[in-house]
N, C-alpha and C positions, 0 to 999 in steps of 0.2 A: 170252815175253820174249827178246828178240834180246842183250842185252850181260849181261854176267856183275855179279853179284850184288857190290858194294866189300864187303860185308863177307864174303861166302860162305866165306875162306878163313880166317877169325877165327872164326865161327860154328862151323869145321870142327876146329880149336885149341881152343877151351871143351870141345867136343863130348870131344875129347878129355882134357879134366880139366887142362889145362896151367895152369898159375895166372900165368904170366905174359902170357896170352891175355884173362882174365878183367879185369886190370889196361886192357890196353889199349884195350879195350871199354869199361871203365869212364870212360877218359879220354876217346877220341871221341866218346861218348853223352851223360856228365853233363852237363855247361852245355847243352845243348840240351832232354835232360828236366827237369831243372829249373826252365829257362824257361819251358819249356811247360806244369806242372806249376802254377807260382807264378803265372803268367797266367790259367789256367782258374781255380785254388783262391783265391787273395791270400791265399796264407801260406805264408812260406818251410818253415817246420817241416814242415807237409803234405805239399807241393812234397817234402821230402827224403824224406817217409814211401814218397810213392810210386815217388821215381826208384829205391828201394830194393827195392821188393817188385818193380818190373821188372827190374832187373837179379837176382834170384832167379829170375822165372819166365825168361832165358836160361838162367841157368845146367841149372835142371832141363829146360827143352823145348829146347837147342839140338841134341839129336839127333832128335826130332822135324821138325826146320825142312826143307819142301820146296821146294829149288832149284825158281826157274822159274815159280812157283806167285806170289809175288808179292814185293817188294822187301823184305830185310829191314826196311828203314827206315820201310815201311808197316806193317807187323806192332808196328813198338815204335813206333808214335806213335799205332795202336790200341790197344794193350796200353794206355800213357798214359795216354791221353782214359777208359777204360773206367773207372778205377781211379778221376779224378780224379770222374768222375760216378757213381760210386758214392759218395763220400765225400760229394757235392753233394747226394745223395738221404738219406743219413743227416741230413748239416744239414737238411735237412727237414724228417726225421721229429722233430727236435730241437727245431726252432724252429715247429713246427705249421704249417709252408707258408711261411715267410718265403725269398723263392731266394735270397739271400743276404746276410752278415752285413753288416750300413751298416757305410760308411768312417768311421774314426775323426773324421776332419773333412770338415767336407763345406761349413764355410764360406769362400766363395771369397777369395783373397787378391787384394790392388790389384793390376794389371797390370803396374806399375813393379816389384813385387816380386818377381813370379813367378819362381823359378831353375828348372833343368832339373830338379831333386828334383819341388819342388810340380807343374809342369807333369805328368809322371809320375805322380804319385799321383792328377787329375782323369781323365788315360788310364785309368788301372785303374781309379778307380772307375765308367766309363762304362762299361768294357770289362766290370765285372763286372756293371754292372744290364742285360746286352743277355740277350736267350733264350739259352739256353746254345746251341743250333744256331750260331747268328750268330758265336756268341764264339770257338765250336770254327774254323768258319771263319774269321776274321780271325787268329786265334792261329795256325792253321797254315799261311796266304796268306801273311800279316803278319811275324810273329815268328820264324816257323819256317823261313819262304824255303823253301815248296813250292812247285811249280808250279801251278798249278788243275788239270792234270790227275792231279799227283802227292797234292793236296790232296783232291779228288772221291777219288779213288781210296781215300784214308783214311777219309775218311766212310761209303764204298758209298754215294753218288751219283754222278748224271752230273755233267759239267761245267756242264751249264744250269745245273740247281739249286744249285750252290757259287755260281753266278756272283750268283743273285738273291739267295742268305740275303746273299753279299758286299754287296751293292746298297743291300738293309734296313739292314745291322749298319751299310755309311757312312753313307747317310744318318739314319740315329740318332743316332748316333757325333756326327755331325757337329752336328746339333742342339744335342745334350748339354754340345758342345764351345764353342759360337758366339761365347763370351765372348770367348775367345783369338783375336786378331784376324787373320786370313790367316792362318791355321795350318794346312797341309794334312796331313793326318791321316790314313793308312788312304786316298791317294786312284789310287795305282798298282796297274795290277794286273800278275801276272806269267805269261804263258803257258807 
């Protein structure tokens, strides 16, 4: 890696036990884990469970962290996904193989009524019934404002292969979606 690490020198401040470093990591980080978090899981409680248990694992591996080796930001949106699909695979073992838990409503509302709430809650629920692959990628294309190569890179794939689960998850997405009339949805991509 040719340009220096944004958080490298905050990483280096935890590292050192500063507690007003820990804060401010806390505030660059959260609303981004949490979105990411509530996106994969659809529940915010979860969602807080885990932005929690990764800001622990900074704190105890931030001197472990090697410069160079890959972006911190790639590391904590691994760390993330890992945590939240461990949680996905317990619902599992829970629910006897159901992937995950039905939307509270799932009956569609008149078109004339739809507000940007209801709109939202059909996005997650489509967003939750895709393969978790699919989901991971549009979540961190989509929500998270990776680049496809920053995104691949989270995953440990290539760029092809992000590009094609992307492909699947829209045009599913989009299926799922049809009702809403011109509604482009998940149709940008970003290099």
């Amino acid at each position: 890696m040719n340009e220096e690490d944004p958080d490298a020198e905050l990483l280096a401040r935890i590292d050192g036990r500063e507690p007003g470093a820990v804060r401010e990591m806390v505030t660059r980080k959260l609303p981004r884990l949490l979105a990411l978090a509530t996106r994969m899981l659809g529940d915010r409680d979860e969602a807080s469970d885990v932005a929690q248990e990764v800001f622990v694992r900074i704190w105890k591996q931030a001197s472990r962290w090697q410069r160079g080796q890959a972006r911190f930001d790639t590391w904590l949106h691994r760390v993330a996904l890992n945590l939240c699909y461990d949680r996905l695979r317990r619902r599992q073992e829970v629910n006897l193989g159901d992937d995950l838990p039905e939307p509270v409503d799932q009956a569609p509302l008149p078109e004339d009524q739809l507000d940007e709430s209801a709109r939202s809650e059909r996005i997650a629920a489509a967003l939750a019934a895709l393969p978790a692959r699919q989901r991971e990628a549009l979540v961190l294309q989509y929500y998270q404002e990776l680049s496809n190569v920053e995104a691949a890179a989270v995953m440990g794939i290539t760029v092809d292969a992000l590009e094609s689960l992307l492909s699947r998850a829209r045009r599913t997405l989009r299926s799922r979606l049809a009702g809403e009339r011109g509604e482009q949805v998940f149709g940008k991509e970003r290099r």
